[in-house]
Every structure is written in structure tokens, then in C-alpha cells.
C-alpha positions in Angstrom: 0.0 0.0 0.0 1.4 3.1 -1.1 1.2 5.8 2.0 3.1 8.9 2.7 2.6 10.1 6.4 3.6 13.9 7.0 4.5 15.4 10.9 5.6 18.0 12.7 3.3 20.5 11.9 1.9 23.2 15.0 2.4 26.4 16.0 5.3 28.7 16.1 6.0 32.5 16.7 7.2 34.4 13.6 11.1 33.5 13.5 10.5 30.5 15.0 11.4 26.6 13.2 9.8 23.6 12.8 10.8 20.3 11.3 8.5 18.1 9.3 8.8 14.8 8.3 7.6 12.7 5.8 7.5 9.2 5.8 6.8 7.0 2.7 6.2 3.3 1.9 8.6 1.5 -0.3 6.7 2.3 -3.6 6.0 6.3 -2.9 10.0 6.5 -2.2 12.1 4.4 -4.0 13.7 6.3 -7.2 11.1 9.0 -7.0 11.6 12.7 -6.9 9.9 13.9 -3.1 8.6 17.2 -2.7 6.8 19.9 -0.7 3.5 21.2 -1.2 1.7 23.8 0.8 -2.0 25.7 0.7 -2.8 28.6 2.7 -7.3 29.3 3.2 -8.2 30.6 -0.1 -5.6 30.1 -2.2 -4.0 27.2 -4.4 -1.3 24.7 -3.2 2.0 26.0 -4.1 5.6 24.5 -4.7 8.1 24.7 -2.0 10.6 22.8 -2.2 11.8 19.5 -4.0 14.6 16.6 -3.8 16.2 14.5 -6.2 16.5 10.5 -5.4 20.2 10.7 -4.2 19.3 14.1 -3.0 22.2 15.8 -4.9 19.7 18.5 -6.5 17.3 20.2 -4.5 14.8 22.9 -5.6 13.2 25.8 -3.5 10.6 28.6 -4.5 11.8 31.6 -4.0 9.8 32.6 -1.2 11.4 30.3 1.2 15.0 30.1 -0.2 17.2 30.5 2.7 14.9 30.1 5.3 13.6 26.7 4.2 15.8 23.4 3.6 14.7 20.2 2.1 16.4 16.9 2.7 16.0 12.8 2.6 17.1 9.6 4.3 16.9 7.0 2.2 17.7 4.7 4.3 14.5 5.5 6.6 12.0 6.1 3.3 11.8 10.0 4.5 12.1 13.4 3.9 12.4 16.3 5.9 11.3 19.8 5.9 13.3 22.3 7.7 11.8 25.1 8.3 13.6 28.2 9.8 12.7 32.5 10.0 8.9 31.1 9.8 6.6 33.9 8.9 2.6 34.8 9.1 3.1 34.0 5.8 3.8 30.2 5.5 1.1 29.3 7.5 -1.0 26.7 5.3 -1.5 23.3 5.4 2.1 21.2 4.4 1.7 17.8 1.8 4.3 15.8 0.9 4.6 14.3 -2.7 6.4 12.1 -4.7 7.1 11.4 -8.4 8.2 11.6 -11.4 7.2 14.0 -13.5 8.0 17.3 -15.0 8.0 19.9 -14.4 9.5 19.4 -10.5 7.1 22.8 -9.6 3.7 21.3 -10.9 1.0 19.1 -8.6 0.3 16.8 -11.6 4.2 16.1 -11.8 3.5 14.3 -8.4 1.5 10.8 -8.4 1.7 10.6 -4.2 0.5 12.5 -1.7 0.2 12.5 2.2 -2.7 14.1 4.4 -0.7 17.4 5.0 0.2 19.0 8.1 -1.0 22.0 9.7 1.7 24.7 9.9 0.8 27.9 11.7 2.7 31.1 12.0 1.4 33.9 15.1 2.7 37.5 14.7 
């Protein structure tokens, strides 16, 4: 059964960090791209932030790089989501994905996709 399970999510004072965690089953992780969604109320789910299988190339929107970092452990099927500087902006609800596709930035380049995680940022 294909299942990716997302944590770490609460809340956190504007500069604060939090560290989520995704972790996949064997068929949602092995050789597959794993990514970072998120969706604030009202808007669309946007790209955040991406990982190549060996994790040598990583990808970031712009509105998080530097604050944000993404990274994986094979070896434990998961990904992580650090998460530093957090702003009133970034709260939203957090999904991992995983996949394949192009391009990295796009939803429908993702064929996996966990429950989220509730991220909130207080002023």
C-alpha cells in the first residue's frame, strides 16, 4: 500500500522553526523525486521545495529560499522539511509528494501524496 505520512506540523512564533517529516512506503520513495506542497485558506497549493533521489539537487521557491531546507534519508524512506525564519506567511496546510514528472514545480508532476500537516505562523 502506497502511504506517505507527513508530521511536525503546529504552532510557532514568527522567527521560530519547525521540522517536518515525511515518511513513505517503499513504492512512494524508491527512485522518485519527493517534494513539498503547501495551501494557505483561499488560495492554491504551491511548490516549496523538491529533492532529487540521491538528493544531490534540491529545488526551492523563491519565497522560502534561505529560510527553508529540504532533505531525505533513504535509508529511513523519508524526507524532511526544515523550516527556519517562519513567517505569518507560510502558514497553510504542508503535503508531501512524490514522483516523477515534470516539471518538478507542478502538482500533476507528483502521483503521491500524504494528508498534510497544519503549519501555523502567530505574529
Amino acid at each position: 500500500q502506497v502511504q506517505l505520512v507527513e508530521s511536525g506540523g503546529g504552532l510557532v512564533q514568527a522567527g521560530g522553526s519547525l521540522r517536518l517529516s515525511c515518511a513513505a512506503s517503499g513504492r512512494a520513495f524508491s527512485n522518485n523525486r519527493m517534494g513539498w506542497f503547501r495551501q494557505a485558506p483561499g488560495k492554491e497549493r504551491e511548490f516549496v521545495a523538491a529533492i532529487s533521489w540521491s538528493g544531490k539537487s534540491t529545488y526551492y521557491a523563491d519565497s522560502v529560499k534561505g529560510r527553508f531546507t529540504i532533505s531525505r534519508d533513504n535509508a529511513k524512506n523519508t524526507v524532511y522539511l526544515q523550516m527556519n525564519s517562519l513567517k505569518p506567511d507560510d502558514t497553510a496546510i504542508f503535503y508531501c509528494a512524490s514522483g516523477r514528472g515534470l516539471p518538478i514545480t507542478v502538482a500533476t508532476a507528483y502521483d503521491y501524496w500524504g494528508q498534510g500537516t497544519q503549519v501555523t505562523v502567530s505574529s
